[in-house]
C-alpha positions as CSV (number, residue, x, y, z in Angstrom):
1,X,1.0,32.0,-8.8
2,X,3.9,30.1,-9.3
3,X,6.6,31.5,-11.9
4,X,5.7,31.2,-15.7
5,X,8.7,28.8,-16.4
6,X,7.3,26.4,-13.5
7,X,4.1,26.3,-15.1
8,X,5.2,25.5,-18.4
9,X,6.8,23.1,-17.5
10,X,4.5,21.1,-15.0
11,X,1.9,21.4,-18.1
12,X,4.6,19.6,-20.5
13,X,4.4,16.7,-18.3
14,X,1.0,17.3,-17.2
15,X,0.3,16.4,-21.1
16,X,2.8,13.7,-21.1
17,X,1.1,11.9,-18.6
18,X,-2.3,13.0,-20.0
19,X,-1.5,10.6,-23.0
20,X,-0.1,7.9,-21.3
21,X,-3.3,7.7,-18.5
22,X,-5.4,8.0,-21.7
23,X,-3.5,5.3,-24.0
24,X,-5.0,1.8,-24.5
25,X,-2.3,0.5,-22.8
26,X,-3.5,2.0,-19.5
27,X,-7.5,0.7,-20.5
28,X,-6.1,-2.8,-20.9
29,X,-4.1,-2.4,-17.3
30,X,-7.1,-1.4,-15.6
31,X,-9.1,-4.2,-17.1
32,X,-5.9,-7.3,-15.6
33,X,-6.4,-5.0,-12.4
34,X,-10.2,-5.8,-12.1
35,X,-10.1,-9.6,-13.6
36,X,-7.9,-10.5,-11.1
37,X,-9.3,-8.9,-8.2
38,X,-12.3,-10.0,-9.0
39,X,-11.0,-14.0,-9.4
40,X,-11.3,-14.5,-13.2
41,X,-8.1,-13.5,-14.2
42,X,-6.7,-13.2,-17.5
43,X,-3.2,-13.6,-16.4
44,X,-1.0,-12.1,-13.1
45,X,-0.9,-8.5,-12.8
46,X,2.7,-7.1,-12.4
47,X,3.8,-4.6,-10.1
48,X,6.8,-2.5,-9.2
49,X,7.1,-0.2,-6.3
50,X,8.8,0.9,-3.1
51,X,12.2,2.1,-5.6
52,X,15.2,3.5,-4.3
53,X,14.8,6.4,-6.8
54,X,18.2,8.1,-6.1
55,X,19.9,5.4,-8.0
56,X,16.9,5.6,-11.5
57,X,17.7,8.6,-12.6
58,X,18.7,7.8,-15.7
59,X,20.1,10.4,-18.3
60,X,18.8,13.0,-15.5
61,X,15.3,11.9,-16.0
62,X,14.0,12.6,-12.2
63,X,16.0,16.1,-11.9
64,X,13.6,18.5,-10.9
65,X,13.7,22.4,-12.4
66,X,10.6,23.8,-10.7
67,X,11.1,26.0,-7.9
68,X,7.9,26.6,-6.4
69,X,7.7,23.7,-3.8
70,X,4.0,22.6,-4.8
71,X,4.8,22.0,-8.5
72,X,8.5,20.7,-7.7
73,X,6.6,17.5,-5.3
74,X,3.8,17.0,-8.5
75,X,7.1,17.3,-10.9
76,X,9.3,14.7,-9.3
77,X,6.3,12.3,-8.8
78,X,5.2,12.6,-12.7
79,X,9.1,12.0,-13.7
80,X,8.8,8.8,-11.8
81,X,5.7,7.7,-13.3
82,X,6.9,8.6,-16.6
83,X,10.1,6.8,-16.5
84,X,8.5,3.8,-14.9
85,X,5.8,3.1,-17.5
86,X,8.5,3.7,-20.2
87,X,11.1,1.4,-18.6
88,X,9.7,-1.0,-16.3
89,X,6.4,-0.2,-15.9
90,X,5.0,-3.7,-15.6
91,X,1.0,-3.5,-15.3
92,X,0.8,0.1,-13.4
93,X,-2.1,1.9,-13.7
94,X,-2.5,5.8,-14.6
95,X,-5.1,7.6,-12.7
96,X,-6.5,9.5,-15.9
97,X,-7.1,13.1,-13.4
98,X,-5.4,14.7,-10.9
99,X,-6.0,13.8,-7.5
100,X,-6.7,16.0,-4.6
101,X,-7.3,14.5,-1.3
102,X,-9.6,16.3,0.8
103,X,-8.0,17.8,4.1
104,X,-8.7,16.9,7.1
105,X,-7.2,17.1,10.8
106,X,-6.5,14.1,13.4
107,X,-5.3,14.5,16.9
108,X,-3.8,10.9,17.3
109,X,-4.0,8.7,20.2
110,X,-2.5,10.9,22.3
111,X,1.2,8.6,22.2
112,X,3.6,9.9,19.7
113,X,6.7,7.2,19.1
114,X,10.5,8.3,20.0
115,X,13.1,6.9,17.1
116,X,16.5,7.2,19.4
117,X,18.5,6.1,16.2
118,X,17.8,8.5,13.8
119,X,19.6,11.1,15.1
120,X,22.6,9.1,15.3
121,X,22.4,8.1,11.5
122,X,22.6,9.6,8.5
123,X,19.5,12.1,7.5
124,X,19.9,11.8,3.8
125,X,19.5,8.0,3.5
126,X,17.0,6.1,2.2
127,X,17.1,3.0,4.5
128,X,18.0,3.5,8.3
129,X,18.0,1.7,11.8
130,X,15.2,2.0,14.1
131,X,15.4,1.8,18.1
132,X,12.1,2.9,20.0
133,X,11.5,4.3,23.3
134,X,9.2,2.0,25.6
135,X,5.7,4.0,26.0
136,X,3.7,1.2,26.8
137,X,5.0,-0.8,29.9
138,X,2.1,-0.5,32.2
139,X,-1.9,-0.1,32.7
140,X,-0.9,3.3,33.3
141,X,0.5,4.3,30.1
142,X,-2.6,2.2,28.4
143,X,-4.8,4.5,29.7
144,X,-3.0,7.3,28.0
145,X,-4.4,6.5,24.7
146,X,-7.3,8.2,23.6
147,X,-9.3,7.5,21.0
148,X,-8.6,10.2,17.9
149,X,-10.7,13.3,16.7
150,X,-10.6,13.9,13.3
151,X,-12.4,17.3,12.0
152,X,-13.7,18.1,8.5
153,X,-14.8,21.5,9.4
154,X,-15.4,24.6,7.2
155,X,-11.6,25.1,7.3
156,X,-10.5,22.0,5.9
157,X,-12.8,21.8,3.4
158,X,-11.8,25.6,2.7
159,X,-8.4,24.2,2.4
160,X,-9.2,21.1,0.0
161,X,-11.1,24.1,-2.3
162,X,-8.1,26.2,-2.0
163,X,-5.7,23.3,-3.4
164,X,-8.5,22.2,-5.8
165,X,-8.7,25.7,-7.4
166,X,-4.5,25.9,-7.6
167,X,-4.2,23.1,-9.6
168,X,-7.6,23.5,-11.7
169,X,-6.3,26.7,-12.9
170,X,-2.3,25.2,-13.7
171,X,-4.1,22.0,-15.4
172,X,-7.4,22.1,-15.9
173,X,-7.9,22.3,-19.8
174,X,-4.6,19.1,-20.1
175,X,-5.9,16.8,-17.1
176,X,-9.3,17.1,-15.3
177,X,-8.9,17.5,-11.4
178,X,-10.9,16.3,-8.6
179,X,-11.2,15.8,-4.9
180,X,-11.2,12.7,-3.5
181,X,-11.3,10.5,-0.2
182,X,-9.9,7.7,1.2
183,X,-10.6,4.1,-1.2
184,X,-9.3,2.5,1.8
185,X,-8.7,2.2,5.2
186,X,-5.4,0.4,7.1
187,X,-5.6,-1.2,10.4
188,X,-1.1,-2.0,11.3
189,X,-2.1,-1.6,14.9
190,X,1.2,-4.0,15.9
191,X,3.6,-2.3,13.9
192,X,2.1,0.7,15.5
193,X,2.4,-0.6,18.9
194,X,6.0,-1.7,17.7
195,X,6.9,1.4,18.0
196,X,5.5,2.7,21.4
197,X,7.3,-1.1,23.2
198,X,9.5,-1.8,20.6
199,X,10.2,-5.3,19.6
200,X,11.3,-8.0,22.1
201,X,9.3,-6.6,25.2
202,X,6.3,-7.0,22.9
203,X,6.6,-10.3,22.2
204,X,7.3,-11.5,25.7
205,X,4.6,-10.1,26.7
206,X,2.5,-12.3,24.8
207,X,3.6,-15.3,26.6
208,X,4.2,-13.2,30.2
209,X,1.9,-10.6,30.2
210,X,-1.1,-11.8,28.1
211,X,-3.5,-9.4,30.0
212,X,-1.3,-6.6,29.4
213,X,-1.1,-7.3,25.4
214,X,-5.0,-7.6,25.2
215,X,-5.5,-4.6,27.0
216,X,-2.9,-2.7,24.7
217,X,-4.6,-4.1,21.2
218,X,-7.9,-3.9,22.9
219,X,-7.4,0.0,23.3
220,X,-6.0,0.4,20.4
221,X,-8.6,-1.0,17.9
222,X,-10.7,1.1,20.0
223,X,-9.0,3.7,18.4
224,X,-8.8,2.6,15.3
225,X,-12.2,1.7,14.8
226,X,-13.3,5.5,16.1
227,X,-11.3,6.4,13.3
228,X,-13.0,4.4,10.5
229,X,-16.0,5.5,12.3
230,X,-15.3,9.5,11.5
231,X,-13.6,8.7,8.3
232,X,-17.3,7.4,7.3
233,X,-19.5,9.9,9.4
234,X,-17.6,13.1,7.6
235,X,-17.5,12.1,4.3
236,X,-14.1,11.1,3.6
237,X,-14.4,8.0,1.8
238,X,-14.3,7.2,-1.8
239,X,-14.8,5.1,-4.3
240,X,-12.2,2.3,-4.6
241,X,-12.3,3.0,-8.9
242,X,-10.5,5.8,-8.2
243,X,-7.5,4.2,-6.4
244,X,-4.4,2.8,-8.2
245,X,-3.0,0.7,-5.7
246,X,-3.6,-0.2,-2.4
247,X,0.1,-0.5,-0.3
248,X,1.5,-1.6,-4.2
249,X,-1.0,-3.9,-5.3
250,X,-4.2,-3.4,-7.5
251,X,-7.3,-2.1,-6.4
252,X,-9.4,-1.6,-8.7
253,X,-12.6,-4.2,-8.5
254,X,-16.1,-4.3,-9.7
255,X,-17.6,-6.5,-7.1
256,X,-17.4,-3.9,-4.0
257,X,-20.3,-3.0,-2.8
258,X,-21.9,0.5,-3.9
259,X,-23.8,3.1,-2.3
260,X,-27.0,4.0,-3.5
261,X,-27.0,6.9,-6.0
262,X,-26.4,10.5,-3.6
263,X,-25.7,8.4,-0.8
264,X,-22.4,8.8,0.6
265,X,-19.6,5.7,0.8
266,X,-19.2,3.8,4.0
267,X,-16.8,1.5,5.9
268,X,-18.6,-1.4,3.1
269,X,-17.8,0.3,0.0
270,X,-14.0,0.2,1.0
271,X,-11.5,-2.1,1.2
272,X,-9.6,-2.8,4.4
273,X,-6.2,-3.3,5.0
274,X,-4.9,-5.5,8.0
275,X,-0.9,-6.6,8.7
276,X,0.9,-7.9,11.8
277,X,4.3,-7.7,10.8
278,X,6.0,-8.5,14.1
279,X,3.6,-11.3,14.7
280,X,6.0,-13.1,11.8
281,X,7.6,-15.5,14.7
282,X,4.1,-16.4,16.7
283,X,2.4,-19.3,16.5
284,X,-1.4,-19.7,14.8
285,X,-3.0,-19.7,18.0
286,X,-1.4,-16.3,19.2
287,X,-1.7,-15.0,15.9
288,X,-5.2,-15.5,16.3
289,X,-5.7,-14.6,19.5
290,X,-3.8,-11.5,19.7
291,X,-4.4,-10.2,16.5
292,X,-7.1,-12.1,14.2
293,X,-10.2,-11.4,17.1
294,X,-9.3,-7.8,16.8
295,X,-9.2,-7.2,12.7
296,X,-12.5,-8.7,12.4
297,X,-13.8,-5.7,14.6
298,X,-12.2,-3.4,12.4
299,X,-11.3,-4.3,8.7
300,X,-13.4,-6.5,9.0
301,X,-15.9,-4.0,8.3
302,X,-15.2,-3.1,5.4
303,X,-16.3,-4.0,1.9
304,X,-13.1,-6.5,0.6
305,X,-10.4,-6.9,2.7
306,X,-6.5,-7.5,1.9
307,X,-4.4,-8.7,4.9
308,X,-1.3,-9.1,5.2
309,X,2.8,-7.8,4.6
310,X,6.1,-9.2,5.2
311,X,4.9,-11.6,7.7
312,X,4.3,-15.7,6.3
313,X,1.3,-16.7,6.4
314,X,1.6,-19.7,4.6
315,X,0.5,-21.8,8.1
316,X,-1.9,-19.1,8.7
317,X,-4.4,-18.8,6.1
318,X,-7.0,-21.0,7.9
319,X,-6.8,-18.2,11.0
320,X,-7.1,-15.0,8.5
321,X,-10.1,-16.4,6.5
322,X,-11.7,-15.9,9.7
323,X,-11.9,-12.1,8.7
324,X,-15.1,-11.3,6.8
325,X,-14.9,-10.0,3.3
326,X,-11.2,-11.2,2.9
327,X,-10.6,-11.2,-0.8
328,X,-6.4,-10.6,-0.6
329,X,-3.7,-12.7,1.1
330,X,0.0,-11.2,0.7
331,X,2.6,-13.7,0.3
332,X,5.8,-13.0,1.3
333,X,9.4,-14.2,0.2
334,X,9.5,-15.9,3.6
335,X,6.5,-17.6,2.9
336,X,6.2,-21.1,1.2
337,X,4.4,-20.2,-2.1
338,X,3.3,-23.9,-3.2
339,X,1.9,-24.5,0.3
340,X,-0.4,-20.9,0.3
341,X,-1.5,-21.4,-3.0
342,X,-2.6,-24.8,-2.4
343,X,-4.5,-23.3,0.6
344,X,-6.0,-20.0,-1.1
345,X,-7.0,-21.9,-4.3
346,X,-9.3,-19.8,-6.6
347,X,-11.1,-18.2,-2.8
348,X,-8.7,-15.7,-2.6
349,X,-5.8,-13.4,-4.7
350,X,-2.7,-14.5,-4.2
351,X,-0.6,-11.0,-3.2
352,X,2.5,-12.3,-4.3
353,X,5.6,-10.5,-3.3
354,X,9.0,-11.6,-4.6
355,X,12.1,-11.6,-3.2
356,X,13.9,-8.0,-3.7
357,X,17.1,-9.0,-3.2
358,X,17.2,-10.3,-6.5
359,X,17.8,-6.6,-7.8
360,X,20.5,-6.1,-4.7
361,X,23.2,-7.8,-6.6
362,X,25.5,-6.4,-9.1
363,X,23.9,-7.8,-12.1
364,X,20.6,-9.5,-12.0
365,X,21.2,-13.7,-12.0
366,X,18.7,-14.2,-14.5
367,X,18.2,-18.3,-14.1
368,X,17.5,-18.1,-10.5
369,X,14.8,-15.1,-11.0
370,X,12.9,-17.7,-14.1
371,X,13.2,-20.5,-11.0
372,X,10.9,-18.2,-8.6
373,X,8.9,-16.5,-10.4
374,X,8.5,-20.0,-12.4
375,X,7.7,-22.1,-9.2
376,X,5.1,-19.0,-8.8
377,X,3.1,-19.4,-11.7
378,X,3.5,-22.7,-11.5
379,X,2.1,-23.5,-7.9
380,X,-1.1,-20.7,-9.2
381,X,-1.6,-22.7,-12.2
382,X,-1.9,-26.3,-9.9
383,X,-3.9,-24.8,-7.7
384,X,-6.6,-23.4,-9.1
385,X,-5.7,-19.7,-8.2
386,X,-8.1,-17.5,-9.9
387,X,-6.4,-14.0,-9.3
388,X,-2.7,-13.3,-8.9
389,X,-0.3,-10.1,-8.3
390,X,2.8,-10.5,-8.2
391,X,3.6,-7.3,-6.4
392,X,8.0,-6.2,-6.5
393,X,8.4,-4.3,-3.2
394,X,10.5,-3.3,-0.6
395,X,13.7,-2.3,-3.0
396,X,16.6,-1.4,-0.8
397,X,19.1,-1.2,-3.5
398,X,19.9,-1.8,-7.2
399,X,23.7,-1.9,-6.4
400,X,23.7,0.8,-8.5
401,X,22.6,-0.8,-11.6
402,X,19.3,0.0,-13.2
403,X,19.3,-2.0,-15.6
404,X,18.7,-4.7,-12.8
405,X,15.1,-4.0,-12.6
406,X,14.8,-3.2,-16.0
407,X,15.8,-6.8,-16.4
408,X,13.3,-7.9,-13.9
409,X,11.1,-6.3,-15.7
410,X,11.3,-7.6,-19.0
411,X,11.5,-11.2,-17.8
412,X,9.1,-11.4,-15.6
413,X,6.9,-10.1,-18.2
414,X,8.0,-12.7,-20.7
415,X,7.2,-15.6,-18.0
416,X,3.4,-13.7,-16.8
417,X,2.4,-13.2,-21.1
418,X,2.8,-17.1,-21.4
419,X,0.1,-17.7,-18.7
C-alpha cells in the first residue's frame, strides 16, 4: 500500500470532490447536459477543456505531493477538477464515483506511425510539430493491415479487479468505485491514416489515385468495425449515464437506446464518434465519397452519433445527415456559424466550438469575445436550434495569464444565462 501521508491526502480530495459531484450544482449540470442533448434545451451548455495546465496553477493549486505514482496521476487529475469547477468551471459535470475502466489488450492494425519530428523538439512541451513517415504508398503496404484482436481474458479482468480492489480500499467509505466500459466508440480513421501517408500525399491521392484511397479506408473501417465488433462481443461497453463528456462535449442523454434488464450493451446503446480532420480542404462530393460511405458502416451503428472536429462543415451538413442516428454536428471556428445553424435547425445539437485564440492574447479583448459568442446565440435563437454546446477547446496558450479564461468564463456565462 501506498505511504500513510499519500493516502491521507488522496482522501482529502477524494472528499473534496465527493461534495462537489454531490452538490446541486452538479444535479442541475447534469439535467442542461441531458435537455440539450436530447433537443429541448433549457439554455447552452458551457464547456472548457483541452487546457494548457502548466500555466493554471494558481497559488500552487495543481502541485502534486503524493509519491506513489498511482495516487500522484488520481491527485493531479482531482486538483484540476477542483480548480476548474471553482474558477471556470462553466457547466462541467462531476462523475459522482470513481471510475475504473476495465482492462483489456489490443494488438493494432499491425502499422504503428513514425513521428520524425519529435525527437528533434523539445520533450517537455505541450504543443509540438509533427512530420510522418509514409507507410502507406502501395497495395502492398495495404495489405499489411490486419484487422485488431482485442482480449478480455481471465487476466485482464484479473487486472481490472486488482485496480478495483486498490482504490475500493483507499476510497471506498468517501466516494463509491466502480468498473466501467467504453460509453463510446471513435471512428478518426483519416487522421489515423494521416499519420501512416502524412498529409499532402493523402490528398493527391484522392484526385490521382482514387482506387488506392478506397482501398486504404476500405481496409481500414474493416478494422475498425472488427473492433466495435469485440468491444460489443466481450462486454466492454457501458452505459452512456456514466460518461462526462464525449471528446469535451456532453453526453449524458435519456433518449439512447437501452438494453433489456441483464442484457449486456451493444454498438446501439452507444454513441459514436466520427471526424475527418484532413478532409477540411475537400469538396462535398469527396467528402462523401471518401469518407461519409464508410462512417455509416461504422458509427453509424451505433445508438446517437456525434460527427465531426476542426474540420467546417458548414457546406457539409446535407452529406453527414446521411449517417444514421446523427444527433451532434461540431462547428468549428472555421466554420460559418449562421449558415450551420440555419441548416441543423432544431434536427441536430449544434457542437459549437469557439475560437481559442481568444485566450492566446495577453489580456482577453472582451468586446470582440460578446461579438462571437453573441452572433452564436444569436444565429441558435433564429434558427430554431433546440440543443446547443458551446464546447472551449484546443487551448494552446493563455500567454501566461489565467485570468484570460477566467474571463472567458465569466462572460460567456453572463451572455448563455440570458438565453
Amino acid at each position: 500500500m501506498p505511504a500513510q501521508k499519500d493516502i491521507q491526502t488522496i482522501r482529502a480530495l477524494a472528499a473534496q470532490y465527493s461534495e462537489a459531484a454531490g452538490s446541486d450544482r452538479n444535479l442541475y449540470n447534469r439535467r442542461l447536459h441531458i435537455a440539450s442533448n436530447d433537443l429541448h434545451m433549457e439554455r447552452p451548455v458551457v464547456m472548457i477543456n483541452e487546457l494548457p495546465w502548466d500555466q493554471l496553477n494558481i497559488d500552487g493549486r495543481l502541485t502534486c505531493v503524493c509519491e506513489d505514482e498511482r495516487l500522484r496521476g488520481l491527485e493531479l487529475d482531482w486538483r484540476k477538477k477542483l480548480l476548474q469547477w471553482e474558477l471556470f468551471g462553466g457547466d462541467m459535470v462531476l462523475r459522482p464515483f470513481m471510475a475504473v475502466g476495465k482492462s483489456y489488450g489490443n494488438t493494432g492494425i499491425g502499422l504503428t506511425s513514425h513521428d520524425t519530428a519529435l525527437k528533434q523538439q523539445d520533450p517537455t512541451a505541450a504543443i509540438s510539430a509533427h512530420s510522418y513517415e509514409d507507410l502507406l504508398e502501395n497495395e502492398e503496404d495495404v495489405e499489411k493491415m490486419h484487422l485488431p484482436l482485442l482480449t478480455y481474458d481471465e487476466e485482464h479482468k484479473a487486472r481490472t479487479q486488482e485496480r478495483y480492489n486498490f482504490w475500493g480500499e483507499i476510497l471506498g467509505d468517501i466516494l463509491p468505485v466502480r468498473i466501467v466500459g467504453n460509453a463510446a466508440v471513435f471512428n478518426n480513421n483519416w487522421d489515423d491514416i494521416f499519420r501512416l501517408r502524412s498529409g499532402m500525399p493523402l490528398l493527391m491521392d484522392l484526385l490521382d489515385r482514387p482506387e488506392h484511397s478506397h482501398a486504404v479506408i476500405k481496409r481500414k473501417t474493416e478494422c475498425k468495425v472488427a473492433e466495435f465488433e469485440q468491444l460489443e462481443a466481450l462486454g466492454l461497453l457501458d452505459d452512456c449515464m456514466y460518461g462526462e463528456t464525449l471528446h469535451c462535449t456532453p453526453i449524458l442523454t435519456e433518449q439512447m437506446p437501452k438494453p433489456a434488464p441483464g442484457e449486456p450493451y451493444k454498438l446501439c446503446h452507444v454513441w459514436g464518434r466520427g471526424t475527418a480532420q484532413i478532409f477540411g480542404t475537400v469538396s462535398g462530393e469527396m467528402h462523401d465519397e471518401f469518407d461519409i460511405d464508410y462512417m455509416i458502416q461504422s458509427v453509424g451503428r451505433c445508438g446517437m452519433v456525434y460527427y465531426g472536429c476542426c474540420e467546417p462543415l458548414d457546406k457539409k451538413i446535407d452529406i453527414v445527415a446521411r449517417i444514421p442516428n446523427l444527433r451532434k454536428i461540431g462547428v468549428t471556428p472555421w466554420a460559418d456559424v449562421d449558415n450551420a445553424c440555419a441548416q441543423i435547425g432544431g434536427k441536430y445539437v449544434v457542437s459549437n466550438k469557439p475560437n481559442p485564440a481568444a485566450v492566446a492574447v495577453p489580456q482577453l479583448v472582451e468586446e470582440e469575445l460578446r461579438k462571437e459568442i453573441g452572433r452564436t446565440l444569436a444565429a441558435a435563437k433564429r434558427n430554431g436550434v433546440k440543443g446547443l454546446d458551446i464546447t472551449l477547446k484546443d487551448i494552446s496558450t493563455l500567454h501566461g495569464n489565467p485570468q484570460n479564461i477566467i474571463r472567458w468564463h465569466d462572460i460567456v456565462m453572463e451572455l448563455v444565462r440570458s438565453w
